[in-house]
C-alpha positions as CSV (number, residue, x, y, z in Angstrom):
1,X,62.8,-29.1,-26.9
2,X,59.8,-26.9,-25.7
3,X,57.5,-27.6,-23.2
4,X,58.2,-30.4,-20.7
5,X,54.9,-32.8,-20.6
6,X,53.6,-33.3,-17.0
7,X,53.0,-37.3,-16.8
8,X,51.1,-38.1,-19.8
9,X,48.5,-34.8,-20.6
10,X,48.7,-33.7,-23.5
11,X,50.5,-29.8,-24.3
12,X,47.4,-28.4,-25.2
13,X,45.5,-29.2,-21.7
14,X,48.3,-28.0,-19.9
15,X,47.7,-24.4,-19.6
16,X,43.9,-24.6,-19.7
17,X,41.4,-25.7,-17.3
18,X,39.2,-27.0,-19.3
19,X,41.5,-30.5,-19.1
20,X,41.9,-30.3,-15.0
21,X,39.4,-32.3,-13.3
22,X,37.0,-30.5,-10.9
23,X,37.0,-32.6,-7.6
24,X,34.0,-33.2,-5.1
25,X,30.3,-33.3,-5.6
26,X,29.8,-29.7,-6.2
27,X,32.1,-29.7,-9.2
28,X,29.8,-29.9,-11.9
29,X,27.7,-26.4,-10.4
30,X,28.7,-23.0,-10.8
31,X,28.5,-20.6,-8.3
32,X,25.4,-18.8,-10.3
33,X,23.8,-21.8,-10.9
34,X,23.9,-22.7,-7.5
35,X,22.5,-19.1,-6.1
36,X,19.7,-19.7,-8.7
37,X,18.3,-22.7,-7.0
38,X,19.4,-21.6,-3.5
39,X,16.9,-18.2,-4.8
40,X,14.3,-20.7,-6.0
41,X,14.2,-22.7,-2.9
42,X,14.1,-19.5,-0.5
43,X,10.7,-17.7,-3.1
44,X,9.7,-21.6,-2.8
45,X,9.5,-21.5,1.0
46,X,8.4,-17.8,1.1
47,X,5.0,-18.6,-0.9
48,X,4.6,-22.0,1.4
49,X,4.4,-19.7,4.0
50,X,2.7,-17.0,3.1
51,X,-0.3,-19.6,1.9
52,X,0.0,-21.7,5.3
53,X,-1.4,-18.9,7.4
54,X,-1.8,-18.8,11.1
55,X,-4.7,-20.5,12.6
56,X,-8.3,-19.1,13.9
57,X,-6.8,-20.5,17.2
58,X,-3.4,-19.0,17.3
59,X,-4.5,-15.7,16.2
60,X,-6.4,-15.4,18.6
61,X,-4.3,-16.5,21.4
62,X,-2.2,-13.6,19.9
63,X,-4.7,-11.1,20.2
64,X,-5.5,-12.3,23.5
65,X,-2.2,-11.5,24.6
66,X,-1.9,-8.0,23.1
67,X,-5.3,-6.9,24.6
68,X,-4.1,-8.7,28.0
69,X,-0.9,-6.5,28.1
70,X,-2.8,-3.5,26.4
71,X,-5.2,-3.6,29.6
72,X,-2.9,-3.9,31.8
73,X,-0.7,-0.8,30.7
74,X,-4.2,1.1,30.3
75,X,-4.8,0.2,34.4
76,X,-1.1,1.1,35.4
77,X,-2.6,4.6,33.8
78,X,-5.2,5.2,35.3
79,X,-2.8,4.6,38.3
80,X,-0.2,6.5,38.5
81,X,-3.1,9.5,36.5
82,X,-5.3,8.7,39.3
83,X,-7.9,8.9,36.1
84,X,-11.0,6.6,36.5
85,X,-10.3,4.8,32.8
86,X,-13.1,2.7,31.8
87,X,-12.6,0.5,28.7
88,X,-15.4,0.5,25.5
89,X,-15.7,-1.7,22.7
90,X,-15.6,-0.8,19.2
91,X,-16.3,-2.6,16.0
92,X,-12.1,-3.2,15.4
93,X,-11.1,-3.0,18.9
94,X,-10.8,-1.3,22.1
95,X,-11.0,1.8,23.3
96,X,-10.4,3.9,26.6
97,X,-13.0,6.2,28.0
98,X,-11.5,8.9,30.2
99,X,-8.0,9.9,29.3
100,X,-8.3,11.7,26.4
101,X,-9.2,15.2,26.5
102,X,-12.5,16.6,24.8
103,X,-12.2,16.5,21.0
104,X,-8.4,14.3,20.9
105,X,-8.9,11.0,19.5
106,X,-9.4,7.8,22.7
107,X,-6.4,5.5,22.7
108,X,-7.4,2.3,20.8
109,X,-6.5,-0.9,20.8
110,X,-7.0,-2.3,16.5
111,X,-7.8,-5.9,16.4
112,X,-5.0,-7.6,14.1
113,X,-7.0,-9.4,12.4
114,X,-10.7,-9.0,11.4
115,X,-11.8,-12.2,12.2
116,X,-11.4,-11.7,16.0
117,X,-14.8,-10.4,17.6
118,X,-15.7,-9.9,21.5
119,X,-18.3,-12.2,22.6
120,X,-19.9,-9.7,25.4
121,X,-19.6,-6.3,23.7
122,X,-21.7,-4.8,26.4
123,X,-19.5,-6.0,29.4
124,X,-17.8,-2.6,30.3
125,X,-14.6,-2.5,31.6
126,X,-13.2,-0.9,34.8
127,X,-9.3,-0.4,34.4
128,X,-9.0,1.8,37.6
129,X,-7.7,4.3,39.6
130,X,-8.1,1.9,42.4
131,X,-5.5,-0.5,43.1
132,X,-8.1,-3.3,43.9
133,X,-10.7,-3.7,41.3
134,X,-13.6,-6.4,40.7
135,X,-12.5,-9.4,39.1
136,X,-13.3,-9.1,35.6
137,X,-13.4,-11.3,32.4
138,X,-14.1,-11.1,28.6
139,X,-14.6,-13.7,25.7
140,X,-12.7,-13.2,22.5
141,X,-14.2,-15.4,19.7
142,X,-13.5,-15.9,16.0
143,X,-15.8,-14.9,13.3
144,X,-15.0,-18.0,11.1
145,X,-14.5,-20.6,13.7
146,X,-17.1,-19.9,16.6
147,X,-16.2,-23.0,18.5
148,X,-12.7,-21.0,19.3
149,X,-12.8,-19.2,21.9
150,X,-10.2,-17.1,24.7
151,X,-10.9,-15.9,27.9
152,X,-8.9,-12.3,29.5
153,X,-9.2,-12.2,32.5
154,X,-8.5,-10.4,36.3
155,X,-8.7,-11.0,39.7
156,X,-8.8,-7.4,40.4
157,X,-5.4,-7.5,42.2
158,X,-3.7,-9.7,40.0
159,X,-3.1,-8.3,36.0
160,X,-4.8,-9.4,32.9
161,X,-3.9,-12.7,31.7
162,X,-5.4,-15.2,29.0
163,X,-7.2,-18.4,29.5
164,X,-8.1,-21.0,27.7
């Protein structure tokens, strides 16, 4: 008799499965083809992003921040150092007058981006030894967008924090 037929396939579909039907909506994909379009979809999204950018504004609300915290570490320094630190800026960034020795390279703060600028370059700053210090502020500005425009800023007892 040979093979018994299961309903009405026919023998030669039996053993493959090429004749069984795939079931659901992701039948008719592979698994490659479908980690070849997830792949496209993640470069896709990569490129968007990489194009998009950050704004004038957000970067320097980020920089802001950085040289906010940065100051503030420099003055809890000159604190517990009891150094007078003074802060100077240079065409990148920031650096801080009294803590290095003669000849070592001054701590610097690097802008992350080269279109952030300070406003006042001439304003020195006073980080400390003193636990009360004058109140102090400083104006970062973008090179591309001069209409935006953060403020840093201490109360002299208070720490560094950004304004708008």
């Amino acid at each position: 008799m040979g093979r018994q037929r299961c309903h009405d396939a026919p023998l030669h579909t039996l053993g493959s499965h090429r004749g069984l039907k795939r079931s659901g909506w992701l039948g008719g994909f592979t698994l490659i083809e479908l980690l070849v379009v997830l792949a496209l979809v993640a470069l896709t999204t990569g490129l968007v992003a990489l194009g998009v950018g950050q704004s004038p504004a957000t970067q320097l609300q980020r920089e802001g921040e950085r040289l906010a915290s940065w100051l503030e570490n420099a003055r809890s320094l000159a604190r517990v150092q009891n150094l007078p630190i003074q802060g100077r800026w240079v065409v990148d960034g920031i650096e801080l007058l009294g803590v290095s020795a003669p000849g070592e390279a001054r701590p610097r703060l690097r802008w992350l981006s080269a279109d952030t600028q300070p406003l006042r370059p001439d304003i020195p700053l006073l980080l400390g030894p003193e636990p009360f210090l004058p109140a102090q502020s400083l104006r970062l500005g973008s090179r591309s967008r001069p209409d935006v425009q953060i403020q840093v800023a201490t109360s002299g007892v208070g720490p560094w924090r950004v304004r708008p």
